[in-house]
N, C-alpha and C positions, 0 to 999 in steps of 0.2 A: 706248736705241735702238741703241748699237753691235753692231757684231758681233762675237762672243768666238770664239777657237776655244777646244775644247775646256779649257783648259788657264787660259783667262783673260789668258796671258802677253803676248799682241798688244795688249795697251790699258793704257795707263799712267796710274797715278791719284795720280800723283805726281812732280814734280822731286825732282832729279833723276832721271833714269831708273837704276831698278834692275840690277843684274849681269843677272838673271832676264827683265828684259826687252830689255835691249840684246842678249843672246844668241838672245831670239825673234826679233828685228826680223833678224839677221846670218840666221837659218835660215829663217822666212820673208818675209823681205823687204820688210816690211811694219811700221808700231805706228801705233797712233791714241792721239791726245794729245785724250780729251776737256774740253769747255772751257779750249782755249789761249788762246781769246779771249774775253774779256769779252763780255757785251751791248752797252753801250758803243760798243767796239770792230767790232763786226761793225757797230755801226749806221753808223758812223765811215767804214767800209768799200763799206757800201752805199749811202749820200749820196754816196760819190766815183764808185761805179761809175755813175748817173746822170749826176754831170758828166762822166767821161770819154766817155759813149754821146750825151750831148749838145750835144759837141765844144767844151765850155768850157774846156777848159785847153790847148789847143793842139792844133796839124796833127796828125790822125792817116789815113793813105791806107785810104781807102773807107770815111770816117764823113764823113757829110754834118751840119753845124753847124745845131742844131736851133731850130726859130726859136717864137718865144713861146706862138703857140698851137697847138702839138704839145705833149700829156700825156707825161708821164714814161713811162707803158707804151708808148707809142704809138713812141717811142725808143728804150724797152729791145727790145723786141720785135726790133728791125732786126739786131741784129749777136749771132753765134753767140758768135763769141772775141773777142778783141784782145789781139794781143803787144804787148809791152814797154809797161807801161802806168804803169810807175815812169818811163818816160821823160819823161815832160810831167805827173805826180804825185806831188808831193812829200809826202802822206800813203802810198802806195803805197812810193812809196821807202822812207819810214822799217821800215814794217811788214818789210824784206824784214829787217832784223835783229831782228826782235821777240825780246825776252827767250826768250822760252819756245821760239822755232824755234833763237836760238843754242847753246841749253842741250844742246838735242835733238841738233843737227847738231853738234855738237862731241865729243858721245858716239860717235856713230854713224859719223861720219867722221874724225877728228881735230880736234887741236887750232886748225889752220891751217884757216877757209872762205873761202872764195870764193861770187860767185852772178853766174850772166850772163845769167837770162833772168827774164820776168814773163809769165803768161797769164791774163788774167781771162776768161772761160767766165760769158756772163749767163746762155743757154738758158732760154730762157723754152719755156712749155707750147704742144709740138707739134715741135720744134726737134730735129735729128738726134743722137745720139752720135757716136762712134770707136771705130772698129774695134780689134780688140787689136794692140796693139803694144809697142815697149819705149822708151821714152825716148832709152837712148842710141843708138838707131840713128839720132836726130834730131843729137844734142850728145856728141860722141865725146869722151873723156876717157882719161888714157892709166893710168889705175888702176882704172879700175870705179868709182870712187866719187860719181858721180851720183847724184843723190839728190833726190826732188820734196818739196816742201811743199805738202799740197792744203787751204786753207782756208774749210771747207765757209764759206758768208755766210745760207746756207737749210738748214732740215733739211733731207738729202742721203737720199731712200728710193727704193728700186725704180722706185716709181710715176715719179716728175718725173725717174729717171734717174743713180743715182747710180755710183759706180765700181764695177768689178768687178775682183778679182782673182784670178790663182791662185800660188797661196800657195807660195813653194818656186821659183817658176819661172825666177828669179835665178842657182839656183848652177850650172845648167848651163856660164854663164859664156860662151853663144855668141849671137852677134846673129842673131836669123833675120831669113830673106828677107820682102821683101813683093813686093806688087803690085797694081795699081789693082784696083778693085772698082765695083761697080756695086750695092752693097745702100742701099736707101734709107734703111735706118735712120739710115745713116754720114754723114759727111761727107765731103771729100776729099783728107782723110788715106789713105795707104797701108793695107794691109791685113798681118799678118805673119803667116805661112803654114811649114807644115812642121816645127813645133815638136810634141811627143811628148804633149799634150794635149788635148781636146777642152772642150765648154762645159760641161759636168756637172763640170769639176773646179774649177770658177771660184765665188767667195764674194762676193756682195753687200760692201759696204760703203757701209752704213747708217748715216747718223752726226748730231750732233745741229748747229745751227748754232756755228760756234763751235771746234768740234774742227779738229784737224788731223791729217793723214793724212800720214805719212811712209814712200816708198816709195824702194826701189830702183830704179836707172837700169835695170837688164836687167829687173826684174818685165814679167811681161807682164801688161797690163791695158785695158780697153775700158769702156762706158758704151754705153747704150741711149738712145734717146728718152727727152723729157719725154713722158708719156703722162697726166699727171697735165692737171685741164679747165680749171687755172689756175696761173697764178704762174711761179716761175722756179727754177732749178737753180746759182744764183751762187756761183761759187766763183773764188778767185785762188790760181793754181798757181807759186809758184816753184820756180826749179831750181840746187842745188847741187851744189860740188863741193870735193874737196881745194885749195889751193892751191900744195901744192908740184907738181899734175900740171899741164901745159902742158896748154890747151886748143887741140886743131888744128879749130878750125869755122870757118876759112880758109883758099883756097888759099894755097899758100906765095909770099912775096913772092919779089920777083926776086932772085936770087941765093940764096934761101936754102931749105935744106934740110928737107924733110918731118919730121923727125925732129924740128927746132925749129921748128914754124910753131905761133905762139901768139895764141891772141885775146885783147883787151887791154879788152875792153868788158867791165870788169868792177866788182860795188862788195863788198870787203874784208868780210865780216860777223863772224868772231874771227881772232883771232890774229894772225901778220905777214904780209906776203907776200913771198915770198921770192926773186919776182922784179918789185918795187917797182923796180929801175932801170929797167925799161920803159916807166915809165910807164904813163896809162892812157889808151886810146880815144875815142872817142863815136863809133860808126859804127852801131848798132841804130835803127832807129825804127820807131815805135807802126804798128801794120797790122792790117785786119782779114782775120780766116781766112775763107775761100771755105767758106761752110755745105754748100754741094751741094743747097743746093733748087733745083730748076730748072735744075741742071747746075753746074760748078764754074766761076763766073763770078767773075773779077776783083775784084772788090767787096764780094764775099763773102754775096753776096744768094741 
């Protein structure tokens, strides 16, 4: 079911990943690792995503703790996304090093990862996408080398809403603008605007449960509706990055200078880090994203 380009080189059928495809993934921005994860594992993954919509593993703001006789769908259903969900998930945690994402991420970025964010995306059928946009205009990075982990939990097609991308759209190397929107499809996420292509250049990506999708921080990429009459669109998206690059997704403390303002909420996936006398943080917590049904309401309803 994946998508090939032309060429075949965007899909990896094998660890390590080859010259021929690490060179695809740097040109277009993009490789799909099908079956990174076991059945197993995805199953593993979607029993947690239920506790966490359930509010059994701890405080998450704007998930209401589901009480006995509320159905599992009837919980999934409620919540679009939720960030940091390694935070109060100690199976979520471990997956953020999963062999097969560090093998990947270590090609493709270096030797040295870092990772500081988690989004799990239930989208169940009927449920809005996001508009296009680029990653690092969310999580600025001082190398480019952001880098997402999209791990489909559902087969990922057209229909229920899967990703889109346009291929190449990386090496410009500029962040474009957004700005709020008003299309229903979306959420209420920003919108990014004034980049040098249109929707005819953008590529489904179709994929099977299981794969995983590794994308560039600057790709531009968006997602439609579930339009599919049942089920859901589950995936957990993490975000990486080099660790010799400071991450500034902080104002700068007092006294200190833009140039060094580093976030420190982070967990280590290879290599050292090489600013380990910092220490490490805990300042993220688990939140749910404002779907935009009904307007972009706190709660995310």
């Amino acid at each position: 079911m994946s998508i090939l380009t032309a060429s075949g080189l965007n899909v990896a059928t094998s660890l390590p990943l080859s010259p021929e495809v690490v060179a695809a993934y740097h040109q277009e921005g993009y490789v799909i690792l099908p079956g990174g994860l076991t059945p197993g594992e995805v199953e593993e993954l979607r029993q947690e995503t239920t506790r966490v919509c359930r509010g059994e593993l701890g405080e998450i703001r704007g998930v209401t703790p589901a009480g006995p006789e509320e159905s599992d769908d009837d919980v999934l259903r409620r919540y679009l996304c939720i960030h940091f969900p390694h935070k109060i998930s100690p199976v979520m945690h471990r997956y953020l090093g999963h062999p097969a994402i560090a093998q990947v991420l270590t090609q493709v970025i270096g030797p040295n990862v870092k990772c500081m964010q988690s989004m799990l995306f239930i989208k169940a059928s009927g449920k809005p996408g996001q508009a296009w946009h680029q990653d690092e205009y969310f999580i600025p990075t001082r190398d480019r080398s952001l880098t997402g982990a999209w791990i489909a939990l559902d087969d990922a097609t057209v229909e229920n809403g899967c990703l889109w991308v346009i291929p190449g759209s990386h090496r410009h190397g500029i962040i474009w603008p957004q700005h709020e929107h008003n299309d229903r499809r979306f959420d209420c996420t920003g919108e990014a605007y004034n980049f040098p292509y249109t929707d005819e250049d953008a590529v489904p990506v179709e994929v099977e449960a299981g794969s995983i999708l590794f994308f560039n921080g600057y790709l531009l990429h968006r997602s439609l509706p579930n339009r599919a009459p049942s089920g859901y669109r589950r995936v957990l998206v993490n975000h990486y990055m080099s660790a010799e690059s400071l991450l500034p997704w902080r104002p700068p403390q007092e006294g200190e200078h833009m140039a060094i303002a580093d976030y420190r909420d982070i967990v280590m996936i290879a290599g050292q880090d090489p600013y380990a006398w910092k220490g490490i943080e805990d300042r993220a917590r688990p939140h749910v994203r404002p779907s935009g049904e009904g307007g972009c309401s706190k709660d995310g309803r």
